[in-house]
MOPAC internal coordinates of N, CA, C and O (Angstrom, degrees):
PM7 1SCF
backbone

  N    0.0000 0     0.00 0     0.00 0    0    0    0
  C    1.4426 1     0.00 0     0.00 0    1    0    0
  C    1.5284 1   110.90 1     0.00 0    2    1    0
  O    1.2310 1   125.58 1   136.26 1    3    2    1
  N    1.7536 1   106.89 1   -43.74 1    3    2    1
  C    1.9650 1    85.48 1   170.44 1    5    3    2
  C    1.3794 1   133.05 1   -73.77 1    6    5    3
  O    1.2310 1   128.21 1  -178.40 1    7    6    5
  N    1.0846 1   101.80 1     1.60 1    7    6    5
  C    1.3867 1   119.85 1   179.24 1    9    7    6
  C    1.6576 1   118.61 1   -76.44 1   10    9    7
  O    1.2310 1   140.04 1   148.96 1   11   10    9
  N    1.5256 1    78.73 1   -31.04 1   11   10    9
  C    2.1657 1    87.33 1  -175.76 1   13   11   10
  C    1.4048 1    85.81 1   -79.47 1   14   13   11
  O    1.2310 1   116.87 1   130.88 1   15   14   13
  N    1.5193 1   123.55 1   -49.12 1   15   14   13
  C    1.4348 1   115.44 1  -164.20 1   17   15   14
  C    1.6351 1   109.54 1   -60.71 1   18   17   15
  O    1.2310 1   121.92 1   146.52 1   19   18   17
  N    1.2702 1   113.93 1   -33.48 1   19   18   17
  C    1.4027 1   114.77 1  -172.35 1   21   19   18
  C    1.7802 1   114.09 1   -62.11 1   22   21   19
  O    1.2310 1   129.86 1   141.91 1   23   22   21
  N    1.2985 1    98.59 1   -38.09 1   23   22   21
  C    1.2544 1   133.36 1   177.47 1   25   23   22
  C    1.8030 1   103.73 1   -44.57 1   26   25   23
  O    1.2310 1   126.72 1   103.76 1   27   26   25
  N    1.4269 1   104.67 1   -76.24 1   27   26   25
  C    1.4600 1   128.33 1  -178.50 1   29   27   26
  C    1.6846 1   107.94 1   -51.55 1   30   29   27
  O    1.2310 1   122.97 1   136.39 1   31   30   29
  N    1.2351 1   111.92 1   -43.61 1   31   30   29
  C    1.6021 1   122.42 1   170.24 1   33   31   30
  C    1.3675 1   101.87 1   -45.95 1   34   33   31
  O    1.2310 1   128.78 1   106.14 1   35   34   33
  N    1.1696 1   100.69 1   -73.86 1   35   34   33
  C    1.6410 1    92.63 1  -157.69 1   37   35   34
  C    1.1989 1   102.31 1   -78.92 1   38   37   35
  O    1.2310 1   108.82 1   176.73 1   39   38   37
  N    1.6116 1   138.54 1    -3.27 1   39   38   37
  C    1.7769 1   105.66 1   159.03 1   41   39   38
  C    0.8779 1   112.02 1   -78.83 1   42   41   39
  O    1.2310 1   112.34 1   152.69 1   43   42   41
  N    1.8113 1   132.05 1   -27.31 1   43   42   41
  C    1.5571 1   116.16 1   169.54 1   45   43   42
  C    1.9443 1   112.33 1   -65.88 1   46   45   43
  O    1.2310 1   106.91 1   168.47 1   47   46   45
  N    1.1549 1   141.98 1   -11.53 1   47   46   45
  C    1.1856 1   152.43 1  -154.12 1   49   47   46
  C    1.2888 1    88.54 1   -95.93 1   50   49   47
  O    1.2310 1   114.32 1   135.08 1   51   50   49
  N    1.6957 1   128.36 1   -44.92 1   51   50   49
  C    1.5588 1   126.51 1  -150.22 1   53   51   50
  C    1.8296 1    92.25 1  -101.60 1   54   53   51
  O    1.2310 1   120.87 1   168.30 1   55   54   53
  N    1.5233 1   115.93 1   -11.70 1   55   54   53
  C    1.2240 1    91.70 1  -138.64 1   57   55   54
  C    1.9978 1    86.63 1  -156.83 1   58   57   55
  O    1.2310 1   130.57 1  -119.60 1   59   58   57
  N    1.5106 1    97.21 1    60.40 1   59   58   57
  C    1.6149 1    92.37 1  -157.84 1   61   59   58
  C    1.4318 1    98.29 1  -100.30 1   62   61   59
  O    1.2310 1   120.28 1  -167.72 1   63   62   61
  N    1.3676 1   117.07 1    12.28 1   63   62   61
  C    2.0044 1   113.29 1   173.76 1   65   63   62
  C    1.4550 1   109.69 1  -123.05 1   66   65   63
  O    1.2310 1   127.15 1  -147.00 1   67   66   65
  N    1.4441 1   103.85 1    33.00 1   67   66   65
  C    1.6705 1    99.01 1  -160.75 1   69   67   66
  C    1.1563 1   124.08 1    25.01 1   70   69   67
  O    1.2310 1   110.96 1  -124.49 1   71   70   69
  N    1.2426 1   134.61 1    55.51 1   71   70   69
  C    1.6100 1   153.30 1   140.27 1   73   71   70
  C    1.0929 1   142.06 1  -121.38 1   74   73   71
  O    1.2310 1   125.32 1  -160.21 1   75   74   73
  N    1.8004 1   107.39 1    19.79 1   75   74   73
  C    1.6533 1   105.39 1   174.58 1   77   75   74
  C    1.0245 1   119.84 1   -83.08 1   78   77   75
  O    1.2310 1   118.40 1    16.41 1   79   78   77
  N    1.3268 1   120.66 1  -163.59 1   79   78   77
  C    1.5176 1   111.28 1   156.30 1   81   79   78
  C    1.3259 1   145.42 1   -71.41 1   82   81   79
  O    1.2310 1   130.23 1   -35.52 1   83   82   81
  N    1.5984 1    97.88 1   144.48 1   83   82   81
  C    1.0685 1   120.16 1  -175.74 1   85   83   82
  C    1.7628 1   135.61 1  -119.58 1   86   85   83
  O    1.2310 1   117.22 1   -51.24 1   87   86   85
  N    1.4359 1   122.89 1   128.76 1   87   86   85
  C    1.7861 1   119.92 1  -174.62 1   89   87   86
  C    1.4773 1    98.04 1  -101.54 1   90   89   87
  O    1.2310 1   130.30 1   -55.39 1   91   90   89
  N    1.3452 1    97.74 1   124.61 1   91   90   89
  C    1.5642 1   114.45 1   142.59 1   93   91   90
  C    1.7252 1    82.25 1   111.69 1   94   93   91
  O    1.2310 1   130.55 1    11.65 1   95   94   93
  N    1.2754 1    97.26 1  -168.35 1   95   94   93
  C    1.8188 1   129.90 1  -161.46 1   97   95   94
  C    2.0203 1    85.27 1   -60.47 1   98   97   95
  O    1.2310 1   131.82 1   -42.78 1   99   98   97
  N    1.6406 1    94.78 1   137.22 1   99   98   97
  C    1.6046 1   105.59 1   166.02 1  101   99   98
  C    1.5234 1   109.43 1   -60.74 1  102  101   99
  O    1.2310 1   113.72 1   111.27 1  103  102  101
  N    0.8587 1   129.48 1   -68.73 1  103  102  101
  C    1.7168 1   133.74 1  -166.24 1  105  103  102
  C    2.1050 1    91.14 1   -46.86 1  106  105  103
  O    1.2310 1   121.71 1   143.57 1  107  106  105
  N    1.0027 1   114.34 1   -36.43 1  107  106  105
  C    2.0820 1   102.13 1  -179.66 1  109  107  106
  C    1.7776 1    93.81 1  -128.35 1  110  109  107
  O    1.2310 1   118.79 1   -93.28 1  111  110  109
  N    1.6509 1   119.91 1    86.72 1  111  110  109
  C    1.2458 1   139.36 1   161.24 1  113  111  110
  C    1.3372 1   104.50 1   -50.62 1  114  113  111
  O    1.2310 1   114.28 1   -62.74 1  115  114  113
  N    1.6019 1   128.45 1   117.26 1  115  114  113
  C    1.4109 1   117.26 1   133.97 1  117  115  114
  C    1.1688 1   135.61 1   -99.68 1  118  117  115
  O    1.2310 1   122.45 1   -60.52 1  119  118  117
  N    1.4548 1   112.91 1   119.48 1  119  118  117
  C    1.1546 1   119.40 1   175.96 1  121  119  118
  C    1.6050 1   128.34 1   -51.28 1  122  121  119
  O    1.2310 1   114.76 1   -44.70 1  123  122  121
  N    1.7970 1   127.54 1   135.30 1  123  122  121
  C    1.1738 1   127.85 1   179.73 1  125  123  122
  C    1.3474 1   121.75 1   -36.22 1  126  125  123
  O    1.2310 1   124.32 1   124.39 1  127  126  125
  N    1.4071 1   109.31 1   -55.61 1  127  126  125
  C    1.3011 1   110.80 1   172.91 1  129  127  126
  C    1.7919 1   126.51 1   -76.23 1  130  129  127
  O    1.2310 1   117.62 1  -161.75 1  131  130  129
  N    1.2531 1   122.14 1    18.25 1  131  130  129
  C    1.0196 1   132.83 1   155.73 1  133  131  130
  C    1.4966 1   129.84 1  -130.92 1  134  133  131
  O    1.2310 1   125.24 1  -154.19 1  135  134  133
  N    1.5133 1   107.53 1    25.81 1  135  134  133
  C    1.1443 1   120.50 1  -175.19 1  137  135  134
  C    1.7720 1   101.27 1   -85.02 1  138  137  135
  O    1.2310 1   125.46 1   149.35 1  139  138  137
  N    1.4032 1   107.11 1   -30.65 1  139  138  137
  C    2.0790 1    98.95 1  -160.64 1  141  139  138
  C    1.5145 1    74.95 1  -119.95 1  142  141  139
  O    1.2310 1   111.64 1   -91.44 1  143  142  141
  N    1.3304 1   133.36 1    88.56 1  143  142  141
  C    1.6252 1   137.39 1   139.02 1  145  143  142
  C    1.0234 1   126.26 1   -22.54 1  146  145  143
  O    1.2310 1   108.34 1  -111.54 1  147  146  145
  N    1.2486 1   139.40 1    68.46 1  147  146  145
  C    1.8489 1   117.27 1   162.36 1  149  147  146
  C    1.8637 1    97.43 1   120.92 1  150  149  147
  O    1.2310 1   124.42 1   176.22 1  151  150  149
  N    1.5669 1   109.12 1    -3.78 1  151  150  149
  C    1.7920 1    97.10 1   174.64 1  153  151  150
  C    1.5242 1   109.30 1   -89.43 1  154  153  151
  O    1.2310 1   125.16 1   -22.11 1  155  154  153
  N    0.9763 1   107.70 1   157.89 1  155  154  153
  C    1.5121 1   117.60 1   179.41 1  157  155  154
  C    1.5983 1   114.35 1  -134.67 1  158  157  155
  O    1.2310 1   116.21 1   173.69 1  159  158  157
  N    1.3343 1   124.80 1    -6.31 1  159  158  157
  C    1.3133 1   136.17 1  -167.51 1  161  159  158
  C    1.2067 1   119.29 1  -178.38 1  162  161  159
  O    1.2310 1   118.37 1   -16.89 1  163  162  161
  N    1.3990 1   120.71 1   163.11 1  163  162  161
  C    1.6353 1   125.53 1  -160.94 1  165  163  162
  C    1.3293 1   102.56 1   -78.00 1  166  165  163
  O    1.2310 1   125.44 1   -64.82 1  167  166  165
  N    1.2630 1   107.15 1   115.18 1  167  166  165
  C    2.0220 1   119.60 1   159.66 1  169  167  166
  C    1.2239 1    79.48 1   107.37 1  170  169  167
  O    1.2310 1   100.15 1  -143.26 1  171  170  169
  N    1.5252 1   153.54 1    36.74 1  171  170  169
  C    1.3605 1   147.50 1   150.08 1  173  171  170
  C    1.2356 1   103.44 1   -86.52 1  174  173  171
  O    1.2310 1   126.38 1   -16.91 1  175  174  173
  N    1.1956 1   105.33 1   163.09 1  175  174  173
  C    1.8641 1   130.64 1   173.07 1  177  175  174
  C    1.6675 1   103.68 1  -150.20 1  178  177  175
  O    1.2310 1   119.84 1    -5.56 1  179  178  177
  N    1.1550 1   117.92 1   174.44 1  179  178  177
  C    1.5621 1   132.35 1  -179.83 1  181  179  178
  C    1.2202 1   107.08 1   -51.94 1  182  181  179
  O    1.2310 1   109.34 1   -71.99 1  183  182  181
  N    0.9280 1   137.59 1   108.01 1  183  182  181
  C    1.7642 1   127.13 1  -171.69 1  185  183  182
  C    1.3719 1   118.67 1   129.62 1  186  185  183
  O    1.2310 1   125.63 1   127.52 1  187  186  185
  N    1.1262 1   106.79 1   -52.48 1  187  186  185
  C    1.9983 1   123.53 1  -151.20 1  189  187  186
  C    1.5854 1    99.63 1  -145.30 1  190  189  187
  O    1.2310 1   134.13 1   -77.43 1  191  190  189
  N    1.4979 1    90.28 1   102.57 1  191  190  189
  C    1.6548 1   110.20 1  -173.70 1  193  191  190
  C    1.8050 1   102.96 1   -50.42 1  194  193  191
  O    1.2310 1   127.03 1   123.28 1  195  194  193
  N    1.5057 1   104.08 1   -56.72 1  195  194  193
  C    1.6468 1   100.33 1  -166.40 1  197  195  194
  C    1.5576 1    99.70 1    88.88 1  198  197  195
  O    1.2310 1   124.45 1    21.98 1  199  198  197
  N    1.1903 1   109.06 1  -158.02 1  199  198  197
  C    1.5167 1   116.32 1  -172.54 1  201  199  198
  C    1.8071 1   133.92 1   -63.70 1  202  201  199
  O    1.2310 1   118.22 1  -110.59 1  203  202  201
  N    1.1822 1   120.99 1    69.41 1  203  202  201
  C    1.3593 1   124.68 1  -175.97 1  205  203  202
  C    1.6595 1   110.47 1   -96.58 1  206  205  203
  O    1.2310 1   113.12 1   -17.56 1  207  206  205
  N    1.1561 1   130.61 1   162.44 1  207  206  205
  C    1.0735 1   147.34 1  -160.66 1  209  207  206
  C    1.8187 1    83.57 1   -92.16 1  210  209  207
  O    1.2310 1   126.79 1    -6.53 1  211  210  209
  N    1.4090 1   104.55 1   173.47 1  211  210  209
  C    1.4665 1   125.27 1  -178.37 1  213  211  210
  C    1.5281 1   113.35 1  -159.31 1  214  213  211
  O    1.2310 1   131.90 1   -63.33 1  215  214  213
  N    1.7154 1    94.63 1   116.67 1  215  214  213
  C    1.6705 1    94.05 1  -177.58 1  217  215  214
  C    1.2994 1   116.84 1   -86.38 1  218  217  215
  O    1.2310 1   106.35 1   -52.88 1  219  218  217
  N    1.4460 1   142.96 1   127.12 1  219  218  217
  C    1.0834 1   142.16 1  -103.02 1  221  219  218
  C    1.8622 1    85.36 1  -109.38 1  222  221  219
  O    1.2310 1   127.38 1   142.06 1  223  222  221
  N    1.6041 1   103.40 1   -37.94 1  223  222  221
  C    1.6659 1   101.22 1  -168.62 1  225  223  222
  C    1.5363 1   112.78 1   -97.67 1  226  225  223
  O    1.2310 1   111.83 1   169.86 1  227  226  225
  N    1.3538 1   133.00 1   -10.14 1  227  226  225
  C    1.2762 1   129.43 1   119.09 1  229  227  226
  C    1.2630 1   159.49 1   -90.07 1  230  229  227
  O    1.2310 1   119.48 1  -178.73 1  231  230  229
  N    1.4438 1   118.60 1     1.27 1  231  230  229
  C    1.1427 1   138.98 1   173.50 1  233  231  230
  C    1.4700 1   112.62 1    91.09 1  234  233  231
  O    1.2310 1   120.05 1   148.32 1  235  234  233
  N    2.1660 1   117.51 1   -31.68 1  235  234  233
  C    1.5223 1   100.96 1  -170.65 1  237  235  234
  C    1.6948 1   106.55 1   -46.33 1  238  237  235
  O    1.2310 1   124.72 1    -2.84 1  239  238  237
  N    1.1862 1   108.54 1   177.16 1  239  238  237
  C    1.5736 1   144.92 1  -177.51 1  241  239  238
  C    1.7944 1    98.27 1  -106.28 1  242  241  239
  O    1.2310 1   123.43 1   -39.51 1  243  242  241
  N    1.4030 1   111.04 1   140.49 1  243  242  241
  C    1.4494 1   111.19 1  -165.49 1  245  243  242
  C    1.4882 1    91.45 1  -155.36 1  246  245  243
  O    1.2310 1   120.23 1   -33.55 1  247  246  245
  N    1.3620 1   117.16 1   146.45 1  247  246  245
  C    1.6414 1   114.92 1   159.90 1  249  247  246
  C    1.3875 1   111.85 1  -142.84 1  250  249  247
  O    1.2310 1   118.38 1  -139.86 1  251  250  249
  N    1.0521 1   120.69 1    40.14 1  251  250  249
  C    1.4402 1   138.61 1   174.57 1  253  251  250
  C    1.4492 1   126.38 1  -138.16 1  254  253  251
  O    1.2310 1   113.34 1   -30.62 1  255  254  253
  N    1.3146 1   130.19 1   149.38 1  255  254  253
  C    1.4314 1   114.00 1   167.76 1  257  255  254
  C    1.5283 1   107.60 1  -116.27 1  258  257  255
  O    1.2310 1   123.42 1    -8.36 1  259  258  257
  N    1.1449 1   111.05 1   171.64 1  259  258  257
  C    1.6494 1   108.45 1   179.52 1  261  259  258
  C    1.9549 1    99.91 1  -140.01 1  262  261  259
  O    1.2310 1   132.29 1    18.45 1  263  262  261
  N    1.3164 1    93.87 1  -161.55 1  263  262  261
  C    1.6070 1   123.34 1  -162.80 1  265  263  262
  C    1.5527 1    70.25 1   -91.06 1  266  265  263
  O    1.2310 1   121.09 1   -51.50 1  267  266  265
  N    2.0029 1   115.52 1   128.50 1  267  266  265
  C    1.4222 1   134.30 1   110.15 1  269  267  266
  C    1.6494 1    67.91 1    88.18 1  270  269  267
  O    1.2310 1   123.81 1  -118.44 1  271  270  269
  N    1.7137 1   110.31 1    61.56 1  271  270  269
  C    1.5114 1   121.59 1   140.32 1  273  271  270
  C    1.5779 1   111.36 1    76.14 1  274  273  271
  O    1.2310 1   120.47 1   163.99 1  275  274  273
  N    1.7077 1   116.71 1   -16.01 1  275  274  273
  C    1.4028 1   117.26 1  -179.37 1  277  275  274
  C    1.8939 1   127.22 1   -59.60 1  278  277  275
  O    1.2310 1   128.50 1   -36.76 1  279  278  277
  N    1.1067 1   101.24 1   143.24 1  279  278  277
  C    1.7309 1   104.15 1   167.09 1  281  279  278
  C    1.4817 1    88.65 1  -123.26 1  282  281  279
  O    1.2310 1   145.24 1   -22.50 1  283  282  281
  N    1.8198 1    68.53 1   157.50 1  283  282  281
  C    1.3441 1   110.21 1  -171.45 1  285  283  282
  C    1.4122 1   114.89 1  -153.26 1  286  285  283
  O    1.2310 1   115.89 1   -70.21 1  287  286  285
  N    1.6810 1   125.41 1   109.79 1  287  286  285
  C    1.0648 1   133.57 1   129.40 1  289  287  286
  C    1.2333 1   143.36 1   -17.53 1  290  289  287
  O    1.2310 1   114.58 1   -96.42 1  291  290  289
  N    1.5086 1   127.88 1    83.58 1  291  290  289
  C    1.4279 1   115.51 1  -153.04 1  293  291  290
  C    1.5565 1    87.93 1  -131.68 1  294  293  291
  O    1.2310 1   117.97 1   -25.61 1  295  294  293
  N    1.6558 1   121.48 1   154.39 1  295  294  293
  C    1.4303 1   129.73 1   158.16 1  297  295  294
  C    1.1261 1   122.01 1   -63.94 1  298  297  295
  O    1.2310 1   110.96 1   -34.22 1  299  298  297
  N    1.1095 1   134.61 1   145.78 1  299  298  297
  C    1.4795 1   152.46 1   177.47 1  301  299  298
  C    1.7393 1   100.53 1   -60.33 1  302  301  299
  O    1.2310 1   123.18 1    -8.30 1  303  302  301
  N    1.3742 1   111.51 1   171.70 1  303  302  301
  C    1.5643 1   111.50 1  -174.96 1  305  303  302
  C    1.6032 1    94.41 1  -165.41 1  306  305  303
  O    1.2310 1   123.42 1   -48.73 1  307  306  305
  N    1.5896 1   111.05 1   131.27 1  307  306  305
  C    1.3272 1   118.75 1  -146.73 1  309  307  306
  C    1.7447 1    81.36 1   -78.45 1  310  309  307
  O    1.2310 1   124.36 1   -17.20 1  311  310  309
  N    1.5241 1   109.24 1   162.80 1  311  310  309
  C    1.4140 1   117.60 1   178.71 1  313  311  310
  C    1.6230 1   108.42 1  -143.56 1  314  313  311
  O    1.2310 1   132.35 1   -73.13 1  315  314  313
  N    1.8037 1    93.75 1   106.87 1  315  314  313
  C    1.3635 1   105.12 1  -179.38 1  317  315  314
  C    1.6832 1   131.68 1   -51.14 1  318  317  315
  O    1.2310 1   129.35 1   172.77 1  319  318  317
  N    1.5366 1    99.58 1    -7.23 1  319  318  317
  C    1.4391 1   108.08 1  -158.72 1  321  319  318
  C    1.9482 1    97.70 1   -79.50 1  322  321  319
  O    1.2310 1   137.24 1   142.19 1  323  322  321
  N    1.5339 1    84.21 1   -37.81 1  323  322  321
  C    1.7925 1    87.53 1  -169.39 1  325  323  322
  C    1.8519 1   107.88 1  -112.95 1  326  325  323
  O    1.2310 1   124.22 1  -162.17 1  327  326  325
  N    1.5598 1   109.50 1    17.83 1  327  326  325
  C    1.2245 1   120.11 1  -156.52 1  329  327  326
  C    1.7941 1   115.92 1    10.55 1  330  329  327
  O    1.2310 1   134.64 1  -106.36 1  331  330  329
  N    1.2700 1    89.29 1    73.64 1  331  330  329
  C    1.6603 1   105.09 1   162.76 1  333  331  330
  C    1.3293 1   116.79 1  -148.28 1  334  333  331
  O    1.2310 1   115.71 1    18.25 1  335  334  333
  N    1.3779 1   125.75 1  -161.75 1  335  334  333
  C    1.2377 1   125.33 1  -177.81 1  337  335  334
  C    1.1744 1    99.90 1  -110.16 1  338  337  335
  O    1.2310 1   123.06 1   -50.31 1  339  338  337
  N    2.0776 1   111.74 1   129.69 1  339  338  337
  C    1.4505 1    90.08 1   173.52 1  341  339  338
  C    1.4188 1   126.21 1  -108.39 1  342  341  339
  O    1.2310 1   100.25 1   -21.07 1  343  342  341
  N    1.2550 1   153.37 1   158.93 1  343  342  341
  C    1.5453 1   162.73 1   167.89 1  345  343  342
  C    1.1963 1   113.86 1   -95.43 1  346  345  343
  O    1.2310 1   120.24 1   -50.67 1  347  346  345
  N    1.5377 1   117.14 1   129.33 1  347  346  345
  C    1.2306 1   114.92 1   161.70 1  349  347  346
  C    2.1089 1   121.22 1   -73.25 1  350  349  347
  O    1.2310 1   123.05 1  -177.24 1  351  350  349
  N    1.6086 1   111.76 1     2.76 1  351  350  349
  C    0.9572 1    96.33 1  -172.28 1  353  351  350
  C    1.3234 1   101.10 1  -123.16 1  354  353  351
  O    1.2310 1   120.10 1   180.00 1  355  354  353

Protein backbone atom coordinates (compact mmCIF):
# COMPACT_ATOMS: atom_id res chain seq x y z
CA UNK A 1 0.00 0.00 0.00
CA UNK A 2 2.94 2.64 0.43
CA UNK A 3 4.09 1.86 -2.54
CA UNK A 4 0.74 2.67 -4.46
CA UNK A 5 0.81 5.83 -2.34
CA UNK A 6 4.38 6.53 -3.22
CA UNK A 7 3.48 5.80 -6.64
CA UNK A 8 0.39 8.36 -6.74
CA UNK A 9 2.78 11.09 -5.11
CA UNK A 10 5.00 11.34 -7.53
CA UNK A 11 2.54 11.41 -10.52
CA UNK A 12 0.81 14.19 -8.80
CA UNK A 13 4.52 15.69 -7.87
CA UNK A 14 5.64 15.20 -11.74
CA UNK A 15 2.47 16.07 -13.14
CA UNK A 16 0.38 18.57 -10.86
CA UNK A 17 -1.51 20.67 -13.96
CA UNK A 18 -2.43 17.69 -15.86
CA UNK A 19 0.09 18.52 -18.56
CA UNK A 20 3.23 16.69 -18.02
CA UNK A 21 4.43 14.04 -19.56
CA UNK A 22 3.02 11.62 -21.15
CA UNK A 23 3.81 7.69 -23.11
CA UNK A 24 1.78 6.27 -25.58
CA UNK A 25 -1.62 7.35 -27.52
CA UNK A 26 -3.41 10.79 -25.95
CA UNK A 27 -6.94 9.32 -25.50
CA UNK A 28 -4.89 6.31 -22.73
CA UNK A 29 -2.01 8.84 -21.05
CA UNK A 30 0.75 7.12 -19.20
CA UNK A 31 1.90 8.70 -16.62
CA UNK A 32 5.95 8.94 -15.85
CA UNK A 33 5.62 7.56 -12.76
CA UNK A 34 3.69 4.67 -13.90
CA UNK A 35 5.40 4.01 -16.88
CA UNK A 36 8.34 1.27 -15.28
CA UNK A 37 5.80 -0.84 -12.82
CA UNK A 38 7.41 -2.76 -10.13
CA UNK A 39 11.47 -1.75 -11.02
CA UNK A 40 13.41 -0.52 -8.36
CA UNK A 41 17.00 -0.86 -9.81
CA UNK A 42 19.14 -1.33 -12.88
CA UNK A 43 18.52 -4.78 -14.79
CA UNK A 44 15.14 -5.07 -12.75
CA UNK A 45 11.76 -5.91 -14.21
CA UNK A 46 8.35 -6.56 -12.26
CA UNK A 47 9.30 -9.34 -10.09
CA UNK A 48 13.18 -9.34 -9.65
CA UNK A 49 14.56 -6.28 -7.97
CA UNK A 50 18.23 -6.71 -9.58
CA UNK A 51 20.56 -4.40 -7.90
CA UNK A 52 19.35 -2.73 -4.56
CA UNK A 53 21.40 -1.63 -1.78
CA UNK A 54 21.19 -3.72 1.64
CA UNK A 55 21.01 -2.32 5.10
CA UNK A 56 23.40 -4.21 6.87
CA UNK A 57 21.45 -4.09 10.55
CA UNK A 58 18.13 -4.89 9.14
CA UNK A 59 18.46 -6.45 6.07
CA UNK A 60 15.52 -4.18 4.10
CA UNK A 61 16.82 -3.33 0.50
CA UNK A 62 16.92 0.58 -0.07
CA UNK A 63 18.02 2.66 -3.16
CA UNK A 64 17.75 5.98 -1.91
CA UNK A 65 19.22 8.06 0.80
CA UNK A 66 17.40 10.60 2.83
CA UNK A 67 17.75 13.49 5.58
CA UNK A 68 19.49 12.13 9.12
CA UNK A 69 20.83 8.58 7.64
CA UNK A 70 17.27 7.34 6.14
CA UNK A 71 16.65 4.79 3.13
CA UNK A 72 14.28 4.75 1.05
CA UNK A 73 12.78 2.52 -1.47
CA UNK A 74 11.46 4.55 -4.17
CA UNK A 75 9.99 3.58 -7.91
CA UNK A 76 11.78 4.28 -10.89
CA UNK A 77 10.29 7.17 -13.24
CA UNK A 78 10.48 6.74 -17.00
CA UNK A 79 13.14 9.34 -18.47
CA UNK A 80 12.38 10.90 -21.75
CA UNK A 81 15.91 12.02 -22.30
CA UNK A 82 17.26 8.37 -22.75
CA UNK A 83 13.69 6.81 -23.15
CA UNK A 84 14.22 4.33 -20.38
CA UNK A 85 13.51 3.93 -16.93
CA UNK A 86 15.64 5.70 -14.67
CA UNK A 87 17.17 4.40 -11.04
CA UNK A 88 18.86 6.11 -8.67
CA UNK A 89 20.81 2.91 -7.87
Amino acid sequence: MVINLAILFVGTVTNPFKNGYFQGPVDAPLEASSACPGIYGKGAYPGYAENLLVDPTTGASYNAHGNNERKYLLPTLYDPSTSSCSTLV
